[in-house]
N, CA, C and O atoms as a Maestro MAE file, in Angstrom:
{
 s_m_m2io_version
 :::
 2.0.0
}

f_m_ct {
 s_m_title
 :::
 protein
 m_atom[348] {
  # First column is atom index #
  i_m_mmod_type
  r_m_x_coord
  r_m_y_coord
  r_m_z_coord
  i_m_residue_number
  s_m_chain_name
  s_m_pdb_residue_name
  s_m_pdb_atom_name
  i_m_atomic_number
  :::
  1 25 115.742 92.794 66.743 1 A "UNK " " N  " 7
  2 3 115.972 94.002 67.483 1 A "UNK " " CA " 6
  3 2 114.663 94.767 67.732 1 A "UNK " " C  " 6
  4 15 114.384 95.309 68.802 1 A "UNK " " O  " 8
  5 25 113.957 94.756 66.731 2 A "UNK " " N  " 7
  6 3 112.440 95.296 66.911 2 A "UNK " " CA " 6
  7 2 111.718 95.005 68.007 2 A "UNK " " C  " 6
  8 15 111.279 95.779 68.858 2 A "UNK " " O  " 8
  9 25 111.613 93.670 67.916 3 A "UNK " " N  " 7
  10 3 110.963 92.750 69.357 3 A "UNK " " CA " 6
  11 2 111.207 93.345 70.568 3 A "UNK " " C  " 6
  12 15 110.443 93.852 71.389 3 A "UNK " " O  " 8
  13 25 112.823 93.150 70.537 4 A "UNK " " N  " 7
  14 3 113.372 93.788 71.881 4 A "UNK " " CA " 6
  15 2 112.868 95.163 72.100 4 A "UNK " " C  " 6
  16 15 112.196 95.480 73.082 4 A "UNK " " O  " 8
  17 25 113.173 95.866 71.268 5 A "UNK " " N  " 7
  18 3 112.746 97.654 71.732 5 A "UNK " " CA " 6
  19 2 110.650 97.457 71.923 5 A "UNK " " C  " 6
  20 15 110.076 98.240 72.680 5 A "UNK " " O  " 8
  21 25 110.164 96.813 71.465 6 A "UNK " " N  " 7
  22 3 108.799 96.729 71.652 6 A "UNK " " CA " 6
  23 2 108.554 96.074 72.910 6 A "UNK " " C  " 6
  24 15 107.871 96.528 73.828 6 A "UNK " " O  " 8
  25 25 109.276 94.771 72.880 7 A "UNK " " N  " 7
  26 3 109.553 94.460 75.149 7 A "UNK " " CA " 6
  27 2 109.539 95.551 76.052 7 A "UNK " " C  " 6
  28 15 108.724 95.931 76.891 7 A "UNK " " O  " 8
  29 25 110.596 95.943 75.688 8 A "UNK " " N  " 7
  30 3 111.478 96.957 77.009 8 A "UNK " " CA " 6
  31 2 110.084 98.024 76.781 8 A "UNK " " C  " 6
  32 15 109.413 98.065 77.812 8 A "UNK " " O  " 8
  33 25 109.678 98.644 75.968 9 A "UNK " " N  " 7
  34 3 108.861 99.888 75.580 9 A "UNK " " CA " 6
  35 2 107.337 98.935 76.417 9 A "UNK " " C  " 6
  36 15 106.620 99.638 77.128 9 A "UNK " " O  " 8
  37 25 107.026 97.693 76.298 10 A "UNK " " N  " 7
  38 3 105.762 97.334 77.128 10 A "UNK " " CA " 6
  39 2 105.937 97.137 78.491 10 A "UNK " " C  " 6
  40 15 105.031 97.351 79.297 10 A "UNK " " O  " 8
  41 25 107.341 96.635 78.886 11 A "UNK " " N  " 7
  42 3 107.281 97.059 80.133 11 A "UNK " " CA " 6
  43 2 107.777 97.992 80.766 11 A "UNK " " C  " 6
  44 15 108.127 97.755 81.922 11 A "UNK " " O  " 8
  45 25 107.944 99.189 80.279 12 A "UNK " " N  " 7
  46 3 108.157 100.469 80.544 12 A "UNK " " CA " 6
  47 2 107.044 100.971 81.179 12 A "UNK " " C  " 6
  48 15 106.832 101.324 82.339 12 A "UNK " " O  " 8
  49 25 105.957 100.902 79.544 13 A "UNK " " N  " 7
  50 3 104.392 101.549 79.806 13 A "UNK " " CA " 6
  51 2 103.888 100.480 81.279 13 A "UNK " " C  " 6
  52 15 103.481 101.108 82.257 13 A "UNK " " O  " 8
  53 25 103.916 99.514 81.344 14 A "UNK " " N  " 7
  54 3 103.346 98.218 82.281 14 A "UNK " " CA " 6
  55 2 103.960 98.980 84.006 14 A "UNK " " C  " 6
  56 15 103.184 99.142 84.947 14 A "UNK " " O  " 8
  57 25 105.071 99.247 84.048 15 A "UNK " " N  " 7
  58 3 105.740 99.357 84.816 15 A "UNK " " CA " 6
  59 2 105.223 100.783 85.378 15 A "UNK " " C  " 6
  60 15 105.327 100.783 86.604 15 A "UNK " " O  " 8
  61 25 104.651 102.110 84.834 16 A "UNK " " N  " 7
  62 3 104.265 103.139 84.572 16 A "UNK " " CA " 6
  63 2 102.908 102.926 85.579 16 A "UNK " " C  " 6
  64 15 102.694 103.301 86.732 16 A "UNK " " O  " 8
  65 25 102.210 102.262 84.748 17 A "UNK " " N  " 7
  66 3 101.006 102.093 84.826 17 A "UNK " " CA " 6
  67 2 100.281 101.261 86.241 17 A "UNK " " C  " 6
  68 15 99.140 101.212 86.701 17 A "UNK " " O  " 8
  69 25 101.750 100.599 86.666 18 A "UNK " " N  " 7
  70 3 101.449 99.344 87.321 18 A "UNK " " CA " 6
  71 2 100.998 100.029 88.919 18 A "UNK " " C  " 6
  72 15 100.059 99.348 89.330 18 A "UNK " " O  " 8
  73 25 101.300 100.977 89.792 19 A "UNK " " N  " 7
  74 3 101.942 101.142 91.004 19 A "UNK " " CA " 6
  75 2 101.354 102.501 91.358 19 A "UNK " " C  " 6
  76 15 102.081 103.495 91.398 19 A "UNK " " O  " 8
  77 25 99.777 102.574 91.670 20 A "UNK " " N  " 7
  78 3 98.890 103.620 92.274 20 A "UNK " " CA " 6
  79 2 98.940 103.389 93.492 20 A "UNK " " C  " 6
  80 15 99.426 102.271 93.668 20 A "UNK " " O  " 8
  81 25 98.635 103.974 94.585 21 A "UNK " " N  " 7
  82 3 99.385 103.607 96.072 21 A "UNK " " CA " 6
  83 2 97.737 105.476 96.320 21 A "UNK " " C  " 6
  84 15 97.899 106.554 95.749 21 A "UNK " " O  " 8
  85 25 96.890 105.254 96.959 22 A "UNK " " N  " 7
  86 3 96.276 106.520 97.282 22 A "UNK " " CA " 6
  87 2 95.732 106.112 98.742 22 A "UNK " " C  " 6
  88 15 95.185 105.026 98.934 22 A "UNK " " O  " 8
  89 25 95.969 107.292 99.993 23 A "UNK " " N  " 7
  90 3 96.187 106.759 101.237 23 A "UNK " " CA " 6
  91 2 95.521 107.593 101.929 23 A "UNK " " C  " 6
  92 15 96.390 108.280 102.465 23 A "UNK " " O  " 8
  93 25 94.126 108.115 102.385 24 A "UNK " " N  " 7
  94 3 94.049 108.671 103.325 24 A "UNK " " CA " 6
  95 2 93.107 108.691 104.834 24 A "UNK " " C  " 6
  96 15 91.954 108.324 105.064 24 A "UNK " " O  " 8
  97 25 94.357 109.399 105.865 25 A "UNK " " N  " 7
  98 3 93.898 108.957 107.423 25 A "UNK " " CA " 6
  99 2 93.293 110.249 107.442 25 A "UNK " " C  " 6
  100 15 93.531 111.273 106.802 25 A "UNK " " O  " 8
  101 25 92.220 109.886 108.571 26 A "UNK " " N  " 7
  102 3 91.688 110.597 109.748 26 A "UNK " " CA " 6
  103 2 91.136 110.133 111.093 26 A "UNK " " C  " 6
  104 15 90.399 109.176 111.333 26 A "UNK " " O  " 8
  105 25 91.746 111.171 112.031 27 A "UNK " " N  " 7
  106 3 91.470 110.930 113.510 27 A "UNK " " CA " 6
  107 2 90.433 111.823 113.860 27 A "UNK " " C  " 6
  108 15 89.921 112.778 113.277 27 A "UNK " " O  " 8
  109 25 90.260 111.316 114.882 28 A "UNK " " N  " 7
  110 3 89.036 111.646 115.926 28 A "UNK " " CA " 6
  111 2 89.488 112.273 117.165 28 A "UNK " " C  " 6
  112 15 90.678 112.459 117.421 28 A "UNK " " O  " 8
  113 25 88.364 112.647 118.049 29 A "UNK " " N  " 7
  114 3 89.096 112.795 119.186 29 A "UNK " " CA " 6
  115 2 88.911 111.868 120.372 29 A "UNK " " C  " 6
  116 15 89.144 112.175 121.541 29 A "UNK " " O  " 8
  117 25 88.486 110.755 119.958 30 A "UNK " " N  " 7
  118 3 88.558 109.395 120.607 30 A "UNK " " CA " 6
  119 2 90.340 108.741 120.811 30 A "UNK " " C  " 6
  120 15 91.146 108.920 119.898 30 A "UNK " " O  " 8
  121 25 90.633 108.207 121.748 31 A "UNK " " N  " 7
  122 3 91.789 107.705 122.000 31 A "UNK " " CA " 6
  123 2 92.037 106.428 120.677 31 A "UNK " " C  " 6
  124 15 91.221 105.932 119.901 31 A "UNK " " O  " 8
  125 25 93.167 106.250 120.808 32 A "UNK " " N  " 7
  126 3 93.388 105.632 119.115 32 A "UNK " " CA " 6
  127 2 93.373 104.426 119.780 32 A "UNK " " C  " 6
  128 15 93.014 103.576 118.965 32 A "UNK " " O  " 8
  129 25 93.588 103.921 120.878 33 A "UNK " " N  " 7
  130 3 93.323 102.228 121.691 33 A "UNK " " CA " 6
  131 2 94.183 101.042 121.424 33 A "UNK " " C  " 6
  132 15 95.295 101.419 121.054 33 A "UNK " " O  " 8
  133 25 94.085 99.895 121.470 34 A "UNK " " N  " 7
  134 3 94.920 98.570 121.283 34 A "UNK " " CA " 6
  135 2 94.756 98.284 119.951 34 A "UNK " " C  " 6
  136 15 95.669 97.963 119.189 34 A "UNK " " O  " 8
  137 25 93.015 98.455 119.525 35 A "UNK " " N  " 7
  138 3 92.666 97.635 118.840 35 A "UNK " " CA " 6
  139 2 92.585 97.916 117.314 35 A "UNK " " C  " 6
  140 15 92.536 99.128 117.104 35 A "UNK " " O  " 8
  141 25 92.553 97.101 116.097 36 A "UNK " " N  " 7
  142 3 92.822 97.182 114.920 36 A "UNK " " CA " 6
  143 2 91.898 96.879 114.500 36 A "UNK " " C  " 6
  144 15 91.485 96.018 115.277 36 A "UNK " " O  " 8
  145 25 90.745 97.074 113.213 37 A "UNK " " N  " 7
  146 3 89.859 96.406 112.706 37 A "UNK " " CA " 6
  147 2 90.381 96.404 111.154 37 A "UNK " " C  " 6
  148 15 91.426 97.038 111.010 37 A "UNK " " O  " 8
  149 25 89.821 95.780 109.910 38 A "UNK " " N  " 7
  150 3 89.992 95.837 108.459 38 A "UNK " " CA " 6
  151 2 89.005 95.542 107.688 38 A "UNK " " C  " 6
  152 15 88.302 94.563 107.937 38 A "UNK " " O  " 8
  153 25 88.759 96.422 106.507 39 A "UNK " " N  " 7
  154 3 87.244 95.812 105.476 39 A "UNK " " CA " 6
  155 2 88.347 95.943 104.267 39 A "UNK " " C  " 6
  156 15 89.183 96.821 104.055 39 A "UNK " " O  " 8
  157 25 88.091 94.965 103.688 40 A "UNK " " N  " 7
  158 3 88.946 95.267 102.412 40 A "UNK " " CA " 6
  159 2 88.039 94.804 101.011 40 A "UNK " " C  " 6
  160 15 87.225 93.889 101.134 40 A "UNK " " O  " 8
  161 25 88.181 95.325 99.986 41 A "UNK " " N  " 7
  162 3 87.514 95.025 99.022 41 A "UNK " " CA " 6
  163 2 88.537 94.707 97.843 41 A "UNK " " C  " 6
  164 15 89.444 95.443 97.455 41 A "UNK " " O  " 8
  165 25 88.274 93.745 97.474 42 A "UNK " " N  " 7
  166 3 89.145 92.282 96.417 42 A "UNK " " CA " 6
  167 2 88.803 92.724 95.108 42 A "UNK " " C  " 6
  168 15 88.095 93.708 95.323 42 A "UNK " " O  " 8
  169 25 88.892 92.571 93.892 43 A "UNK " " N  " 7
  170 3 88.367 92.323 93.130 43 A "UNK " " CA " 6
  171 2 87.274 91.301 92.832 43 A "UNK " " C  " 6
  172 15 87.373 90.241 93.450 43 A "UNK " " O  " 8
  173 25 86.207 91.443 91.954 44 A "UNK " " N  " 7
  174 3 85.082 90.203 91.432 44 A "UNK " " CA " 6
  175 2 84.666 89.192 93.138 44 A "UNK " " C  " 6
  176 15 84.465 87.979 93.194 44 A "UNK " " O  " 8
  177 25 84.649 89.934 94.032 45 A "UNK " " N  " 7
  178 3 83.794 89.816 95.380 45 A "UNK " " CA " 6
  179 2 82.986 90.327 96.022 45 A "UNK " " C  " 6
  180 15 82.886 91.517 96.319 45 A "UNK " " O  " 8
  181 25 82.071 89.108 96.402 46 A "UNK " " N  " 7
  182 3 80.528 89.570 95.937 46 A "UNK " " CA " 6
  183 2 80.348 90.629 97.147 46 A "UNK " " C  " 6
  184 15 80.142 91.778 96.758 46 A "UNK " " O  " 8
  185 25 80.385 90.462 98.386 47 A "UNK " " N  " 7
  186 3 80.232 91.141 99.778 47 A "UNK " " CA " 6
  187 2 81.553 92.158 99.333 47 A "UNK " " C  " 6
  188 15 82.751 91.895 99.435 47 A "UNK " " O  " 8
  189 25 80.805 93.612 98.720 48 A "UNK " " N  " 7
  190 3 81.487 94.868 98.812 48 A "UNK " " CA " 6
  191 2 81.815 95.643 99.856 48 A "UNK " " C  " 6
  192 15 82.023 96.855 99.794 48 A "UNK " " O  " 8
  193 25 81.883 94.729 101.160 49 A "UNK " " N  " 7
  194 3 81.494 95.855 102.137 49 A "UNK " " CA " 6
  195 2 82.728 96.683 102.841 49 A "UNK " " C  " 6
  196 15 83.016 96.388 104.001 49 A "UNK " " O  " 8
  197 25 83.408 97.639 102.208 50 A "UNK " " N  " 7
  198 3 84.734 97.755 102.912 50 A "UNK " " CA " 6
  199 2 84.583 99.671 103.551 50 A "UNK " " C  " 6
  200 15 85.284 100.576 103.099 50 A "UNK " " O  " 8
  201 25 83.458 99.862 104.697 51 A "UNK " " N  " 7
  202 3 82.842 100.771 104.300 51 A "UNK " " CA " 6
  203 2 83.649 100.730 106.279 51 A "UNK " " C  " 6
  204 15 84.045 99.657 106.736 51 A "UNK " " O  " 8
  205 25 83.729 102.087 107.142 52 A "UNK " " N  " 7
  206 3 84.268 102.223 108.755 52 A "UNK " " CA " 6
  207 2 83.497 101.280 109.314 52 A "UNK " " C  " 6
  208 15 84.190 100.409 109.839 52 A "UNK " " O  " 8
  209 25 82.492 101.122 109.404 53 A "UNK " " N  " 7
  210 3 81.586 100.311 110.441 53 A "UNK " " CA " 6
  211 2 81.573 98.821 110.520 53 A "UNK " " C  " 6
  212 15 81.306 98.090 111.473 53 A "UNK " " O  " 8
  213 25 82.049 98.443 108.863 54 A "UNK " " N  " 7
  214 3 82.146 96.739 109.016 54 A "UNK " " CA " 6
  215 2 83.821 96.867 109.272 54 A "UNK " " C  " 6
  216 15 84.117 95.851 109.902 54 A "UNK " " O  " 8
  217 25 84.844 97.551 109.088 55 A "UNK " " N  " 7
  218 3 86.417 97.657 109.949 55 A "UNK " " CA " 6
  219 2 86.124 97.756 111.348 55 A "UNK " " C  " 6
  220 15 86.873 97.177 112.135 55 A "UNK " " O  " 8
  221 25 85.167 98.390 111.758 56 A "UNK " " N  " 7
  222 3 84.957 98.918 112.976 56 A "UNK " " CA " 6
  223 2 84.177 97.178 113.820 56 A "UNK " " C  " 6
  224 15 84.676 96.802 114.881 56 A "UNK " " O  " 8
  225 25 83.107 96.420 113.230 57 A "UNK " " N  " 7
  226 3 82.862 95.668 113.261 57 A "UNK " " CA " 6
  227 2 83.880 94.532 113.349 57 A "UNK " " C  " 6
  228 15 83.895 93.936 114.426 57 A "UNK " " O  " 8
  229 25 84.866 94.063 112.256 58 A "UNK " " N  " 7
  230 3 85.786 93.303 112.381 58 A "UNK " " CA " 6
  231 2 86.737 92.933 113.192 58 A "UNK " " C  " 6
  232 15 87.230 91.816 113.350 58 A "UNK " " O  " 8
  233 25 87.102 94.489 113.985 59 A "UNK " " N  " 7
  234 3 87.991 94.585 115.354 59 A "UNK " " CA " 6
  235 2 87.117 94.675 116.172 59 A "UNK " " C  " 6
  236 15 87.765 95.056 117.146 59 A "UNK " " O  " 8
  237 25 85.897 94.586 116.559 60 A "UNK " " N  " 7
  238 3 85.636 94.747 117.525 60 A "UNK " " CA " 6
  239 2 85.369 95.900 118.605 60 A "UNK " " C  " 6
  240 15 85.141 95.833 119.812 60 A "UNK " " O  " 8
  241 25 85.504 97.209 117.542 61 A "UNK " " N  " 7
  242 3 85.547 98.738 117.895 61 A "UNK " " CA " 6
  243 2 84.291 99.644 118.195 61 A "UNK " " C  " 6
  244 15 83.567 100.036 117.279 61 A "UNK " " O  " 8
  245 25 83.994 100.056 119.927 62 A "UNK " " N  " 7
  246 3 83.285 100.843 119.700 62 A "UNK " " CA " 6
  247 2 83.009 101.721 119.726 62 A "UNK " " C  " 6
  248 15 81.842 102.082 119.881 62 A "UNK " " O  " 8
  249 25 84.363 102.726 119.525 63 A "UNK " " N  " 7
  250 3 84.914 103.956 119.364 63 A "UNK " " CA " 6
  251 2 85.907 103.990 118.263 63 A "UNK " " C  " 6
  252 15 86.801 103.145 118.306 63 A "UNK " " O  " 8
  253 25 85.887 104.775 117.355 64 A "UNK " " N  " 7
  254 3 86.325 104.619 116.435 64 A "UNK " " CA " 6
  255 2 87.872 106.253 116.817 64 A "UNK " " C  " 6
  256 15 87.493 107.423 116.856 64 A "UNK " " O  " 8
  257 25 89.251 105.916 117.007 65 A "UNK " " N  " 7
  258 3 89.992 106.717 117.066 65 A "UNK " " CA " 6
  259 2 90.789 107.460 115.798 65 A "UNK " " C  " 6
  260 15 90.880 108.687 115.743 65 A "UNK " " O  " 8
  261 25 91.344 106.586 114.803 66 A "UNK " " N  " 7
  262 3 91.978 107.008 113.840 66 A "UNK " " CA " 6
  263 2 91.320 106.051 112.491 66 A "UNK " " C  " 6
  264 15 91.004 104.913 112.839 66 A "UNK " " O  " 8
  265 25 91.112 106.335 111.212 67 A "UNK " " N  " 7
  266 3 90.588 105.734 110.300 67 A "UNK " " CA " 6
  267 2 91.758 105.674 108.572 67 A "UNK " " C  " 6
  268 15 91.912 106.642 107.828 67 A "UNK " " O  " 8
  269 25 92.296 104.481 108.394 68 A "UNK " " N  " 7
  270 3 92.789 104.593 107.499 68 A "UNK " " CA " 6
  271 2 92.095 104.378 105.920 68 A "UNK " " C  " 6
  272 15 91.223 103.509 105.901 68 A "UNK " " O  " 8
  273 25 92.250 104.754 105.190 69 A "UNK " " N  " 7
  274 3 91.653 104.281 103.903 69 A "UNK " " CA " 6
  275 2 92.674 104.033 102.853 69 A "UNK " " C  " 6
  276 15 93.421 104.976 102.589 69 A "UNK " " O  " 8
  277 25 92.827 102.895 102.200 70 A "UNK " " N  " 7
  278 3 94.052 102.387 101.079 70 A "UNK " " CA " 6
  279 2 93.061 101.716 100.275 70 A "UNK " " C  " 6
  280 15 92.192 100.862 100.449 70 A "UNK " " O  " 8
  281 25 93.706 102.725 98.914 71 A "UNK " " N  " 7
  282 3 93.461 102.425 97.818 71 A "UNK " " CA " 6
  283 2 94.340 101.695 97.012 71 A "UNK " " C  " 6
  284 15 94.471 102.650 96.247 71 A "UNK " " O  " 8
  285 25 94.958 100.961 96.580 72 A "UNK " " N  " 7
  286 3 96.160 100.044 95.674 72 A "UNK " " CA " 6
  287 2 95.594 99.634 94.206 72 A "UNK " " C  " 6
  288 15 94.604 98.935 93.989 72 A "UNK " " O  " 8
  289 25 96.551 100.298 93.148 73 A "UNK " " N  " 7
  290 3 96.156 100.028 91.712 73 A "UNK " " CA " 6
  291 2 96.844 99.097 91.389 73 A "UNK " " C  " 6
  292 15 97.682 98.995 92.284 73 A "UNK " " O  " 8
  293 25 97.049 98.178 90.492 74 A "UNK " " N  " 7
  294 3 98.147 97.050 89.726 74 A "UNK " " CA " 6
  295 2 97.710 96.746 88.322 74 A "UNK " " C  " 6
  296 15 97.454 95.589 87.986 74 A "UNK " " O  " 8
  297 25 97.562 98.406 86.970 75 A "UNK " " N  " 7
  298 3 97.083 97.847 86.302 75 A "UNK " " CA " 6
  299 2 95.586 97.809 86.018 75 A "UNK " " C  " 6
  300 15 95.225 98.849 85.467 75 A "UNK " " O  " 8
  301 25 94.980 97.271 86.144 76 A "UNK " " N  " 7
  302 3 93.638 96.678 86.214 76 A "UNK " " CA " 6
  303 2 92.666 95.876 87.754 76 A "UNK " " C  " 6
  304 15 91.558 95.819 88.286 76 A "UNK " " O  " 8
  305 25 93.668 95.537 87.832 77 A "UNK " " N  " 7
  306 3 94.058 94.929 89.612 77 A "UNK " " CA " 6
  307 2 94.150 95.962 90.619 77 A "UNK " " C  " 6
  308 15 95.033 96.814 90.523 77 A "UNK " " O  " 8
  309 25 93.051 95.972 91.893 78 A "UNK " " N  " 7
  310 3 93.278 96.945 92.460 78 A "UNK " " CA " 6
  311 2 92.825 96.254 93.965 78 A "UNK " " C  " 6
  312 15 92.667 95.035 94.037 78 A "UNK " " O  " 8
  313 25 92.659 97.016 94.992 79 A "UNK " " N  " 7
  314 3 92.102 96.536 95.959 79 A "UNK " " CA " 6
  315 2 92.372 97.701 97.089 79 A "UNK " " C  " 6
  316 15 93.518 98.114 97.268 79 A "UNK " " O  " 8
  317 25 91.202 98.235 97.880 80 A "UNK " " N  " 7
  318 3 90.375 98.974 98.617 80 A "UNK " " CA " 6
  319 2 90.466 98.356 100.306 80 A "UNK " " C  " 6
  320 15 89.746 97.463 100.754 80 A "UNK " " O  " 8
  321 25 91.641 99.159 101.129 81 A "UNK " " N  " 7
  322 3 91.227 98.588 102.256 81 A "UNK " " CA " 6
  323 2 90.968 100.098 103.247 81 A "UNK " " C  " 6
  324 15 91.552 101.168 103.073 81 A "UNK " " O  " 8
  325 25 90.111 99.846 104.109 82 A "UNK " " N  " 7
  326 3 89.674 100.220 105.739 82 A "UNK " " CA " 6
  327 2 90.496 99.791 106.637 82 A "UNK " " C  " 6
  328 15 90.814 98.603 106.695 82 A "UNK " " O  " 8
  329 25 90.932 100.662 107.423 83 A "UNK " " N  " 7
  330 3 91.404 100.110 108.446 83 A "UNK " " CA " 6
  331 2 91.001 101.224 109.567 83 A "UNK " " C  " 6
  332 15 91.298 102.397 109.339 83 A "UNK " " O  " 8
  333 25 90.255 100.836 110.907 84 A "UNK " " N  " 7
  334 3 90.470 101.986 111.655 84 A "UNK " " CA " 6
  335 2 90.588 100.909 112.878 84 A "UNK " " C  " 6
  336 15 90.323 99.707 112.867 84 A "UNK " " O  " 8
  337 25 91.260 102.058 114.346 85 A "UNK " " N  " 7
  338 3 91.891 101.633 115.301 85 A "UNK " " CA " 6
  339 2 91.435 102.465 116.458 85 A "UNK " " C  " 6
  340 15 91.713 103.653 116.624 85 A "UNK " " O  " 8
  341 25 90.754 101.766 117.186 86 A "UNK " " N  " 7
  342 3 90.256 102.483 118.256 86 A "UNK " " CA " 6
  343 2 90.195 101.559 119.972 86 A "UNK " " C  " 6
  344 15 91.129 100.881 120.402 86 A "UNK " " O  " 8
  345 25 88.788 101.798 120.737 87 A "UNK " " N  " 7
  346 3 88.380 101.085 121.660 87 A "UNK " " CA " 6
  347 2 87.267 100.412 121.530 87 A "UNK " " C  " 6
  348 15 86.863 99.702 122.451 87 A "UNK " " O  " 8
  :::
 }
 m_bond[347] {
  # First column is bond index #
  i_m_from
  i_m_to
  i_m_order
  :::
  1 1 2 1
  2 2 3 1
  3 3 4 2
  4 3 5 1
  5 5 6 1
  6 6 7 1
  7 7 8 2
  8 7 9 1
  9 9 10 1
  10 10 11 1
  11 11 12 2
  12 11 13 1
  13 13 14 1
  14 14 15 1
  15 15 16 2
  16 15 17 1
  17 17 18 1
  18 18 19 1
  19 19 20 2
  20 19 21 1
  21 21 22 1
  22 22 23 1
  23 23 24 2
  24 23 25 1
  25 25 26 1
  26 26 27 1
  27 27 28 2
  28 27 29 1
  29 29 30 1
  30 30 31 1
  31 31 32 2
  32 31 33 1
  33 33 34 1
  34 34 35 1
  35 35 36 2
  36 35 37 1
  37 37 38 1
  38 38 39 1
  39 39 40 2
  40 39 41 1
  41 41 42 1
  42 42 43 1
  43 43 44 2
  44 43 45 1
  45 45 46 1
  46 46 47 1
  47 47 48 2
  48 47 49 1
  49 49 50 1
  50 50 51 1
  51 51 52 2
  52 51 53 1
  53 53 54 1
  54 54 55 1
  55 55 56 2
  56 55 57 1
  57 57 58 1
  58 58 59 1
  59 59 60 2
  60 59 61 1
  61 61 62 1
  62 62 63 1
  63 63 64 2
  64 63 65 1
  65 65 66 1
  66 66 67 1
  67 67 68 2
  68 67 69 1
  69 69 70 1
  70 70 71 1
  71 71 72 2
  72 71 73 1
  73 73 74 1
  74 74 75 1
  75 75 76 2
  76 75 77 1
  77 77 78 1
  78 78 79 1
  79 79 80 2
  80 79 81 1
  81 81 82 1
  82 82 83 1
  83 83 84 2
  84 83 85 1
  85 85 86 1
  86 86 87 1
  87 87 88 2
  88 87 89 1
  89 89 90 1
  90 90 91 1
  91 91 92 2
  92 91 93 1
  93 93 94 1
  94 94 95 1
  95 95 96 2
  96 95 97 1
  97 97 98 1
  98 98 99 1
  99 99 100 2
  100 99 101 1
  101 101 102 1
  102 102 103 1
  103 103 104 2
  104 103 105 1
  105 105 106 1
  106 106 107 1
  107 107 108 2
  108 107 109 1
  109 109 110 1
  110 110 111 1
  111 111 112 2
  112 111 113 1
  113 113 114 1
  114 114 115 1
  115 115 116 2
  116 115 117 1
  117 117 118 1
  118 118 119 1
  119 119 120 2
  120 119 121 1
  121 121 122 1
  122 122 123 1
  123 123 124 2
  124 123 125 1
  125 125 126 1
  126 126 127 1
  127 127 128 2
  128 127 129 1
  129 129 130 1
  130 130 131 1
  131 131 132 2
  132 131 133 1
  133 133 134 1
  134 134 135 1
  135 135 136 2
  136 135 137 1
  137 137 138 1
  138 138 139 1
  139 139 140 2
  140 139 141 1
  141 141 142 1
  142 142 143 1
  143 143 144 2
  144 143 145 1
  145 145 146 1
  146 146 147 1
  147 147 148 2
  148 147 149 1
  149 149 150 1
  150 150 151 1
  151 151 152 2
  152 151 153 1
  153 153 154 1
  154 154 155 1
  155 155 156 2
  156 155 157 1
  157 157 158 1
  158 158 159 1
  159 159 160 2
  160 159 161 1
  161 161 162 1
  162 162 163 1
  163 163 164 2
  164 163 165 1
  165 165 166 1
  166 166 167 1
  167 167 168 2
  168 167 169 1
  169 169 170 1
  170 170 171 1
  171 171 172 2
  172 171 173 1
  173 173 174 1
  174 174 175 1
  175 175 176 2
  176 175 177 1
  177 177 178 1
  178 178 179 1
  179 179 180 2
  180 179 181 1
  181 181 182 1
  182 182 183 1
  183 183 184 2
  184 183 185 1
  185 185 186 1
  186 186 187 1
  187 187 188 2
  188 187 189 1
  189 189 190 1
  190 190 191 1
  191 191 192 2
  192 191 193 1
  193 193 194 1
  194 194 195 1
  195 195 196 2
  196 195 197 1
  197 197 198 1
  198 198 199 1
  199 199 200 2
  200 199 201 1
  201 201 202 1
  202 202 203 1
  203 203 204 2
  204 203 205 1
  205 205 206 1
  206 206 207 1
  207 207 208 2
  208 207 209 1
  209 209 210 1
  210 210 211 1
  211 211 212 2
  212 211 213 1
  213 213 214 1
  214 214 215 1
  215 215 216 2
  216 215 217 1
  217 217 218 1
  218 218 219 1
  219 219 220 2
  220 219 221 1
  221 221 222 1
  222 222 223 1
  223 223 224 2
  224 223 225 1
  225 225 226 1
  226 226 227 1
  227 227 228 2
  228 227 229 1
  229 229 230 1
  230 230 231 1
  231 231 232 2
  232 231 233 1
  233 233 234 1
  234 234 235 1
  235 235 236 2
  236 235 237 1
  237 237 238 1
  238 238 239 1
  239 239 240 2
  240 239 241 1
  241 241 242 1
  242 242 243 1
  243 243 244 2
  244 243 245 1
  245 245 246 1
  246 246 247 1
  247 247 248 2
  248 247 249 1
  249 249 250 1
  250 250 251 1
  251 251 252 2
  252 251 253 1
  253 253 254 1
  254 254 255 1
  255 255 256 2
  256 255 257 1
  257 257 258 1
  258 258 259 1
  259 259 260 2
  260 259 261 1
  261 261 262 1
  262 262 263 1
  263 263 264 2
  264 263 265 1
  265 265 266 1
  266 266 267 1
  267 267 268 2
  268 267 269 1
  269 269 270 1
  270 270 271 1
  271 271 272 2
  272 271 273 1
  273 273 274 1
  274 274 275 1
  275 275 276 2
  276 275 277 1
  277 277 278 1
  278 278 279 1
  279 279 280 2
  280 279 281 1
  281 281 282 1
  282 282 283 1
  283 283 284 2
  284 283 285 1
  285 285 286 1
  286 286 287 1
  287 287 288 2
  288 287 289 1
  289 289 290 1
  290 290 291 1
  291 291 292 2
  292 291 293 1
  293 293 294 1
  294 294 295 1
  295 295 296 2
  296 295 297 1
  297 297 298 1
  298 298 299 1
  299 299 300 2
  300 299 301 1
  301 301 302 1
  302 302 303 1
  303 303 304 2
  304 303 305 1
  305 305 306 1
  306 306 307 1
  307 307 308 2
  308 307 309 1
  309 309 310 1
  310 310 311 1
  311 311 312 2
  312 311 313 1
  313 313 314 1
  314 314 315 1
  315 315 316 2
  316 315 317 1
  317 317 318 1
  318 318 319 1
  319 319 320 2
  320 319 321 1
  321 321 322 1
  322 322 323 1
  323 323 324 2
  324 323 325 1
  325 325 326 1
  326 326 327 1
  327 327 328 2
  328 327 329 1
  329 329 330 1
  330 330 331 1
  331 331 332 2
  332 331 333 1
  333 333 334 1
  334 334 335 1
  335 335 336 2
  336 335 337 1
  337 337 338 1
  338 338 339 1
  339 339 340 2
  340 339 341 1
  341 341 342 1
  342 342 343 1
  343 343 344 2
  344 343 345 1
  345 345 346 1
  346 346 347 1
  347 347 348 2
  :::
 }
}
């Protein structure tokens, strides 16, 4: 019975701990356009670059309209994306 209440109680804390979600946009006064770009940063990868200009780079953007930024926790596990959408 011990075991069990020490389970349920680790994935309680696990479950707690697991699910950071931090999100924030900003626009411009550039038209927001077709196009989509993304920089994302992984864990233990070497090219950090998840910075507007390489998103902006990736789509192909050379007006930058609206800019997303996502942060995602899992734990220890996390990962950092860019996204902005312009012309």
């Amino acid at each position: 019975m011990k075991k069990i209440k020490l389970a349920v109680a680790a994935i309680a804390v696990s479950g707690l701990l697991a699910s950071c979600q931090y999100q924030v946009l900003q626009v411009t006064n550039n038209p927001i356009g077709t196009k989509s770009g993304k920089a994302t940063l992984k864990p233990f990868q070497k090219d950090a670059d998840f910075t507007y200009k390489k998103a902006a780079e990736n789509g192909k953007i050379s007006k930058i309209g609206s800019a997303t930024f996502t942060m995602k926790s899992f734990v220890i596990w996390g990962t950092i994306t860019t996204e902005v959408t312009g012309e």
